[in-house]
NUVEXLUM-757529 format. One record per residue: residue number from 1; residue in three letters; x, y, z of N, C-alpha, C, O in turn. Coordinates in Angstrom, 1 decimal, decimal comma. Atoms other than C-alpha are relative to their C-alpha. Layout:
<seros>
SERO   i  aa    nxx    nyy    nzz   caxx   cayy   cazz    cxx    cyy    czz    oxx    oyy    ozz
SERO NUM Ala      X      Y      Z      X      Y      Z      X      Y      Z      X      Y      Z
...
</seros>
This chain:
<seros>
SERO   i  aa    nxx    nyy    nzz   caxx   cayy   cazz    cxx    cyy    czz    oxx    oyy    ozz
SERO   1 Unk    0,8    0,9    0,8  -69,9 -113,8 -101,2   -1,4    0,0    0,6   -1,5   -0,4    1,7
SERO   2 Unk    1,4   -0,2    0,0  -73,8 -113,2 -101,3   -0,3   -1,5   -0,2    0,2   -1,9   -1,2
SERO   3 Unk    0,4    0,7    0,2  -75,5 -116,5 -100,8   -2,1    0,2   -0,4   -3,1    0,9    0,0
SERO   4 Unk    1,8    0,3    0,5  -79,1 -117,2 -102,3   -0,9   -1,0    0,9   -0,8   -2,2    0,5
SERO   5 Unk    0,6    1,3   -0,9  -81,1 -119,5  -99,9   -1,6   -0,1   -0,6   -2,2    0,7   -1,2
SERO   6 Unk    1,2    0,6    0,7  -84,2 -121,1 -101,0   -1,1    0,1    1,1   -0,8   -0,4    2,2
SERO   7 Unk    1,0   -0,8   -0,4  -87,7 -119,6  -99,7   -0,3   -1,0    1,2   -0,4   -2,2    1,1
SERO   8 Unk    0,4    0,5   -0,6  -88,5 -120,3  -96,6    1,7   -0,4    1,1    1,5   -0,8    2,2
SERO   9 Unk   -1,4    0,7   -0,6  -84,7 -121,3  -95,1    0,0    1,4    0,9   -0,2    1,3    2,1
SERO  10 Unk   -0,2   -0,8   -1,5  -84,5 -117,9  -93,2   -0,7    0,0    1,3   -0,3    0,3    2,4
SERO  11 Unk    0,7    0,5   -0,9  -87,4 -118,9  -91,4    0,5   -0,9    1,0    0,4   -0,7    2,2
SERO  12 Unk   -0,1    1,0   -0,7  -86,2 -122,0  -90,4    1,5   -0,2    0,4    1,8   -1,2    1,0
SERO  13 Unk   -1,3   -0,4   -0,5  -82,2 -120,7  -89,8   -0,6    0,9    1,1   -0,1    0,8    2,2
SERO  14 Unk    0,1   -0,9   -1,1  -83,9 -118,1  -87,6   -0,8   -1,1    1,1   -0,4   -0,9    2,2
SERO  15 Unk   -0,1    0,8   -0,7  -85,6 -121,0  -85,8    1,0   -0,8    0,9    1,2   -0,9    2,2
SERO  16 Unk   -1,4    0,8   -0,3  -82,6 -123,1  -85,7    1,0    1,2    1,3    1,2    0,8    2,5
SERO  17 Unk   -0,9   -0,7   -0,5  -80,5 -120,3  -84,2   -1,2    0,7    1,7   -0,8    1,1    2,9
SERO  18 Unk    0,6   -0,3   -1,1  -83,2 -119,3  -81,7    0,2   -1,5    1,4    0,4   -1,3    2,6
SERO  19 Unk    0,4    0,7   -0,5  -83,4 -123,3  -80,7    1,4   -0,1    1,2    1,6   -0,4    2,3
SERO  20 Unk   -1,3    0,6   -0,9  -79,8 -123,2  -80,2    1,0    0,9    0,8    2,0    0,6    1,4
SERO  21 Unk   -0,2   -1,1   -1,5  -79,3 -120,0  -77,9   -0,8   -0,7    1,2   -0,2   -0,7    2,3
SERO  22 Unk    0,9    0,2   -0,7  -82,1 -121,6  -76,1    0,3   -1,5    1,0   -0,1   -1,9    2,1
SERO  23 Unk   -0,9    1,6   -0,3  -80,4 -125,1  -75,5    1,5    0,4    0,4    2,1   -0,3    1,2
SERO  24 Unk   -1,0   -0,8   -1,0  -77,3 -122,7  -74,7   -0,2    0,3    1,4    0,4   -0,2    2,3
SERO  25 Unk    0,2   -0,3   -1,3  -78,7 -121,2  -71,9   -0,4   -1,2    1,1    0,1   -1,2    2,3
SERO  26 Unk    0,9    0,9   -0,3  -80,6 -124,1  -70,9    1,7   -1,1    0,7    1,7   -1,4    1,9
SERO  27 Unk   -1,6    0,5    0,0  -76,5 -125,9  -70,7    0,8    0,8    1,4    1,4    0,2    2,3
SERO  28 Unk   -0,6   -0,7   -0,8  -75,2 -123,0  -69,0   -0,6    0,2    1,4    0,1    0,9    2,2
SERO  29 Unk    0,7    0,0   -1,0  -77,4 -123,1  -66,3    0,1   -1,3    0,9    0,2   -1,3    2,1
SERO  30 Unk    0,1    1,1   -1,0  -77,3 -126,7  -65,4    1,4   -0,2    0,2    1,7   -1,1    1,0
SERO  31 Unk   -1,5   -0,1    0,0  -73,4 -125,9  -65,6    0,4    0,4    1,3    1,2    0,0    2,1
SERO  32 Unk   -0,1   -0,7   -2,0  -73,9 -123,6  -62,5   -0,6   -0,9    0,8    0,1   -1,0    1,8
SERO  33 Unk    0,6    0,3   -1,1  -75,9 -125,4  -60,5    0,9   -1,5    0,3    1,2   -1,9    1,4
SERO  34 Unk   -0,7    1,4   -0,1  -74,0 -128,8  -61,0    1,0    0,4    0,5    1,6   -0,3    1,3
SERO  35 Unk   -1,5   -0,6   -0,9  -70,9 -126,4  -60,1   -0,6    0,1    1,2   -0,1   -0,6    2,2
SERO  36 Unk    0,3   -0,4   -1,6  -72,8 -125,1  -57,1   -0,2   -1,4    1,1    0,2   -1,3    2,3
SERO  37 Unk    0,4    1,4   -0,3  -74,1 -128,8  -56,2    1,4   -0,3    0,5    1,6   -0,5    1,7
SERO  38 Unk   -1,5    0,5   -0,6  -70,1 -129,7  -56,1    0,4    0,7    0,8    1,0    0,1    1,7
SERO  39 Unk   -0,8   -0,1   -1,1  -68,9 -127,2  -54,0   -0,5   -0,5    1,4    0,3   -0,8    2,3
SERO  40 Unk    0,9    0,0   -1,4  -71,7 -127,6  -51,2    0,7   -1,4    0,3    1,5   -1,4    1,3
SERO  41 Unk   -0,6    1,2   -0,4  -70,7 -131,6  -51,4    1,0    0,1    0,5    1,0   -0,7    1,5
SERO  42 Unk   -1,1   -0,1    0,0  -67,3 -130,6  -51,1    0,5    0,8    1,3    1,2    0,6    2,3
SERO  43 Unk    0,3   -0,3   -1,7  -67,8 -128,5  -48,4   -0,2   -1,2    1,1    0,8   -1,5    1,7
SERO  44 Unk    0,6    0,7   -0,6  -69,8 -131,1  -46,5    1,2   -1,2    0,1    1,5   -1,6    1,3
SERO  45 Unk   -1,1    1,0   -0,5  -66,8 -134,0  -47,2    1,2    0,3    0,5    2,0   -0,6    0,8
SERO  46 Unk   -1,1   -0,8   -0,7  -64,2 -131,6  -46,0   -0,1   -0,4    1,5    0,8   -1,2    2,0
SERO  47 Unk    1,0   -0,5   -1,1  -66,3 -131,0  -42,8    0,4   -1,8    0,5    1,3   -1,9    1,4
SERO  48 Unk    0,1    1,4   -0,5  -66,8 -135,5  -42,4    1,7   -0,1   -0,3    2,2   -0,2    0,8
SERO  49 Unk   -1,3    0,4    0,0  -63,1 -136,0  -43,4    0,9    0,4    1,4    1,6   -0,4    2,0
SERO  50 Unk   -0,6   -0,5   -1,2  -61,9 -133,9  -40,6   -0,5   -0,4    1,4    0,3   -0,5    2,3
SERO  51 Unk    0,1    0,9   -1,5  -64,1 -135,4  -37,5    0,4   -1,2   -0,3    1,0   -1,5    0,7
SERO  52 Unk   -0,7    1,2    0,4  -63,0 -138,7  -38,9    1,2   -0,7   -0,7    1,1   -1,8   -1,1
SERO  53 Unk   -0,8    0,0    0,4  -59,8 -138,8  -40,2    0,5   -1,4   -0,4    0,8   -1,7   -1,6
SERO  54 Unk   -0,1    1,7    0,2  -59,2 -142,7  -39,7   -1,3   -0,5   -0,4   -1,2   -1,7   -0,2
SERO  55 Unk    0,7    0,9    0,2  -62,4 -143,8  -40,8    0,3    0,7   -1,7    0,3   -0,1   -2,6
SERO  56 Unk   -0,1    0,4    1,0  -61,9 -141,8  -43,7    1,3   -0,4   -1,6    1,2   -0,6   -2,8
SERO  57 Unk   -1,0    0,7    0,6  -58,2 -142,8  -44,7   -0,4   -1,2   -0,2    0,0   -1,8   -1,1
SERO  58 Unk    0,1    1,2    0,3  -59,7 -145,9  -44,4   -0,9   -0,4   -1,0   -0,6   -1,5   -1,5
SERO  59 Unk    0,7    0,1    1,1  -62,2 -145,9  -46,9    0,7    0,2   -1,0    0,6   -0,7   -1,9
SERO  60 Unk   -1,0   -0,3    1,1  -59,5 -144,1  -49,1    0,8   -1,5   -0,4    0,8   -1,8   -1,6
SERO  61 Unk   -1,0    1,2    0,2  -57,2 -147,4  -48,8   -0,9   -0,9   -0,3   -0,2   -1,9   -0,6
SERO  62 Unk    1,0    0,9    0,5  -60,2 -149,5  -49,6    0,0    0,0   -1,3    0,4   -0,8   -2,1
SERO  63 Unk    0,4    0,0    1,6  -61,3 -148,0  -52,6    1,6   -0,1   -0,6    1,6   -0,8   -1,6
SERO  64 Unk   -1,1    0,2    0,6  -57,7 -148,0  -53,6    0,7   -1,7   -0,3    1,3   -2,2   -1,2
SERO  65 Unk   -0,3    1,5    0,1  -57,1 -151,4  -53,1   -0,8   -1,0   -0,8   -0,5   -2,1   -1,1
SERO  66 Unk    1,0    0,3    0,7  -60,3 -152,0  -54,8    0,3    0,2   -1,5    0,1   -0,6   -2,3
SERO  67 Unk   -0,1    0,0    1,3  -59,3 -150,4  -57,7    1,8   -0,4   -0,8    2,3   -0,1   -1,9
SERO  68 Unk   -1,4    1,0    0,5  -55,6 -152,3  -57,9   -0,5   -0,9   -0,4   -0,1   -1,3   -1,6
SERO  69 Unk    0,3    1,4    0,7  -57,4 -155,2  -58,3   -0,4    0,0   -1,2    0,2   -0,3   -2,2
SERO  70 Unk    0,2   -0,5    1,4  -59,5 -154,1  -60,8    1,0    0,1   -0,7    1,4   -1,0   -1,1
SERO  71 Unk   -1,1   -0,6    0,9  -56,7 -152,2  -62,7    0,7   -1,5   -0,6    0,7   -1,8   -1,8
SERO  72 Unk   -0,5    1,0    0,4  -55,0 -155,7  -62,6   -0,2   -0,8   -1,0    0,7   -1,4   -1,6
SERO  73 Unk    1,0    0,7    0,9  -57,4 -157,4  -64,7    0,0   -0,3   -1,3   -0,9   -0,8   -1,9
</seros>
């Protein structure tokens, strides 16, 4: 099916499709780095979990206890 588009619409489809590669990439990028951002963190709380073990079980049973109560609510 051959559509007819009204003067001026491929202009502003080839716009459109440019804006929205461009906002693709633009996505895909902050995708990586927000990945990359998480492993480093993730690294780094590995790293503090392990010289601290009890301080940070203890934080763990905090926020957990924190969010019973909440939850309760």
């Amino acid at each position: 099916m051959n559509r007819a588009y009204p003067p001026g619409a491929e202009s502003t489809k080839s716009s459109f499709d440019s804006l929205a590669s461009s906002a693709q990439e633009k996505v895909a990028s902050a995708a990586d780095a927000a990945q990359g951002f998480a492993r480093e963190q993730y690294g780094d709380l590995t790293i503090a979990i392990r010289r601290n073990p009890l301080q940070a079980a203890a934080i763990a049973a905090g926020i957990g206890f924190v969010l019973a109560l909440l939850a309760r609510r």
